[in-house]
N, C-alpha and C positions, 0 to 999 in steps of 0.2 A: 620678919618677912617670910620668911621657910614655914614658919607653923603656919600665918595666916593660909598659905600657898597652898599646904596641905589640908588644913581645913577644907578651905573651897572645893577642891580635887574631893575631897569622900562626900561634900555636901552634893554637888554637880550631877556626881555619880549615883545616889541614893536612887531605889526606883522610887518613883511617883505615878503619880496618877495619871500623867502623861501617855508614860509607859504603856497601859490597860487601852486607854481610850481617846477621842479627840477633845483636846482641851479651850476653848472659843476665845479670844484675847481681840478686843476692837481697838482700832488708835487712828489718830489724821496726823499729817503733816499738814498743817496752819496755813505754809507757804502765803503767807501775807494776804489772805483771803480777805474783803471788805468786810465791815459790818454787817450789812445789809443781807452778803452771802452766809453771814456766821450765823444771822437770826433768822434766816430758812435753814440751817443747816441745824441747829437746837429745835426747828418747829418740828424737824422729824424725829430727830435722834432722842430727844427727849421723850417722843410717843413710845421708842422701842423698846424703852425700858432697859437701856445697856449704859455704861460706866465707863465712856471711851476715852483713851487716854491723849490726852492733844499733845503735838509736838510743837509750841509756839513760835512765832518767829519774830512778833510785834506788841505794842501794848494795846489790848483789847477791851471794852468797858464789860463788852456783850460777856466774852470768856473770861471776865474775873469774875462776873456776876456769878455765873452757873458753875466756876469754880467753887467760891464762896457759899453755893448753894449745895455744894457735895454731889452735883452730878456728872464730875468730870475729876480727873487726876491730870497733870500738868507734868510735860515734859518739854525741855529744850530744842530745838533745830536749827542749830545755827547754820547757816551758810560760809563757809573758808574760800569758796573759789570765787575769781576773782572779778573784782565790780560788787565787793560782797556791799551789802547798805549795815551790814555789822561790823564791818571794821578792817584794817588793811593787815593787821596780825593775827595770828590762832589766839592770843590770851587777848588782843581788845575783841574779836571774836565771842570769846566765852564769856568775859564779863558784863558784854552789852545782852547777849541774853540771858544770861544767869537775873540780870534784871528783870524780865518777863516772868521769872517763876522763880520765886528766889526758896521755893518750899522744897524744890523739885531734887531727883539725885538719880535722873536719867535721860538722857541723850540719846539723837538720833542725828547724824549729819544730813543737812541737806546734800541729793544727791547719792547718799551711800556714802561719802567723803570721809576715808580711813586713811592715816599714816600714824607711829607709833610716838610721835611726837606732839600731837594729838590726846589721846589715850590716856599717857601716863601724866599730861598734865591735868585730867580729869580728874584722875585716879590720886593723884600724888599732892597736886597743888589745893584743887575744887574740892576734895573727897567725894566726887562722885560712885556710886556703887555698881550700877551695871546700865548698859547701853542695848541698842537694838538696832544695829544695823548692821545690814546685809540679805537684798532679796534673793530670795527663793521662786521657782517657776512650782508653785503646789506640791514640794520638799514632803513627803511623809516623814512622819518619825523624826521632828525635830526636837532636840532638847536643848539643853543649855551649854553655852559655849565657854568656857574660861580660857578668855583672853590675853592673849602672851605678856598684857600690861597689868597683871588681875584685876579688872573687869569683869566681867559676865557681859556677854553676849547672846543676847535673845533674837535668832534672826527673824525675818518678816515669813508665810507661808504664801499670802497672796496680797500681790498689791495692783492697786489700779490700773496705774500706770505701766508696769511689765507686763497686765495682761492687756489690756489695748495693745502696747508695742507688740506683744507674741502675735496677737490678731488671733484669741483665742475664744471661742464661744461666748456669748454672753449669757449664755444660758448654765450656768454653773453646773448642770447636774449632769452635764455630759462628763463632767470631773466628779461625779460624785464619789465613786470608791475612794479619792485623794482625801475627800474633806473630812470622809468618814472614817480613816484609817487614824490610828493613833499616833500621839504627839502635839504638840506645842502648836495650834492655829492662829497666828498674829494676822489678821483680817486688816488691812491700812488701804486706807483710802481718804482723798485730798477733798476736802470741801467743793472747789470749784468742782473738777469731775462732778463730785456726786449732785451737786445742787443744778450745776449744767447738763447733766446725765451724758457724758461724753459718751458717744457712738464709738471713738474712734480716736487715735492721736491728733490726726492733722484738724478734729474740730475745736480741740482743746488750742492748738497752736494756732490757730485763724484768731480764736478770737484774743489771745497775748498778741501777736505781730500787730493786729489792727489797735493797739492800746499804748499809752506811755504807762512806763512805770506809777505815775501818779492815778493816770484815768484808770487803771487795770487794781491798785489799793483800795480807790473807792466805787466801784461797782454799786451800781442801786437795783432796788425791787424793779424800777422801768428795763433794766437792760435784761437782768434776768428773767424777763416775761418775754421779753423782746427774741432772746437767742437761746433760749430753753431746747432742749432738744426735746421733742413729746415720742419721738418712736422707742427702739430697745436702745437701752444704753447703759453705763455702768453703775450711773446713781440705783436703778431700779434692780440691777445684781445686786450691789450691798443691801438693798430691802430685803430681796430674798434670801441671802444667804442669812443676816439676821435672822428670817421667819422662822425659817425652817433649822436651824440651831436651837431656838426660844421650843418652837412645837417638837423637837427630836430629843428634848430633856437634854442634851451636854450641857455641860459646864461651861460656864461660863466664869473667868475672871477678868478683873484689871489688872494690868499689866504691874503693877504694882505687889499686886496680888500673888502672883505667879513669881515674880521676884523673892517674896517673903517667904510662901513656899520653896524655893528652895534653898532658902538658907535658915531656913524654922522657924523664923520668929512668929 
């Protein structure tokens, strides 16, 4: 355990490419998004040309397809807190979605949801390799974290959902120095948001409050036309910020990707 420990420690620390420049890393939390939202959410994502890494939560036809088609990498989300619909333990937890992606060997909790009991049954029991949780408000100079469980920890730089709650620009390039400054850009954003183009939290929350659990899993193409938001909203920031990553030449990896770099493989 001491060498693997140490290894990781000189691997972590190695400069990389990070270091130099802004590195572009895309992912969703799943969050039990319907079908219906998942096949507007590949009508676009599919255009941009990017390899986003999904955090699942459920069995999808749509997301095994376009796994199995190579244009996505699969990661877990399980849900621990509680009313969880994965289970009323952390290991029936992990084993109901280890289901969902049984290729996978990285984690994001729903939530952010960290305790070390957690972790090192990832790590110890699952062999999982490394995780990605813990938001950031547009963090410069993010690198890799090794986790007091070893882990790797890759936190998030911007995500949907913290910047609606900060009630931050929609217009990303007020931030631009952040995006542009070097480090580790994990770009995460939730299907609904982006397919709903949330304005805002409290639209995102109208339309879960007005839903059951059941009605809110199967969401259709009529509801989505129906409660679309057409003005600024955060769907059409993830468009942008794509664009202008894809036209500004960074790099772009999957998250996957960025894992492997640093540990060399």
């Amino acid at each position: 355990m001491t060498e693997e420990i140490e290894i990781l420690l000189s691997k972590i620390n190695k400069k990389q490419i990070w270091d130099e420049t802004p590195v572009f890393c895309f992912t969703s939390d799943v969050d039990w998004a319907s079908e219906d939202v998942m096949s507007e959410y590949f009508n676009i994502v599919n255009t941009l040309d990017i390899k986003p890494t999904l955090f699942v939560t459920h069995e999808s036809k749509i997301i095994d397809s376009n796994f199995k088609l190579g244009k996505i990498e699969r990661g877990i989300h399980p849900n621990f807190l509680e009313n969880s619909s994965h289970g009323k333990s952390f290991r029936e937890v992990i084993e109901t979605c280890i289901k969902f992606a049984p290729e996978s060997y990285v984690f994001r909790s729903h939530r952010f949801f960290d305790v070390t009991d957690i972790t090192h049954m990832f790590k110890n029991e699952y062999k999982y390799k490394y995780f990605s949780n813990g938001g950031t408000i547009l963090q410069t100079h993010i690198k890799p974290i090794l986790h007091e469980s070893g882990l790797i920890n890759i936190p998030v730089f911007f995500e949907d959902g913290t910047h609606l709650y900060n009630q931050l620009n929609l217009d990303f390039k007020k931030y631009l120095n952040l995006f542009i400054s070097p480090g580790i850009k994990i770009i995460s954003f939730h299907p609904m948001n982006f397919i709903f183009n949330s304005p805002n939290i409290a639209f995102m929350r109208q339309i879960k409050d007005t839903l059951t659990r059941e009605e809110f899993n199967n969401i259709t193409f009529d509801t989505i036309g129906k409660l679309k938001n057409k003005e600024a909203g955060i769907g059409q920031t993830i468009i942008d910020i794509v664009k202008f990553v894809k036209e500004s030449n960074y790099p772009i990896m999957s998250l996957n990707e960025v894992y492997n770099r640093i540990i060399g493989d």
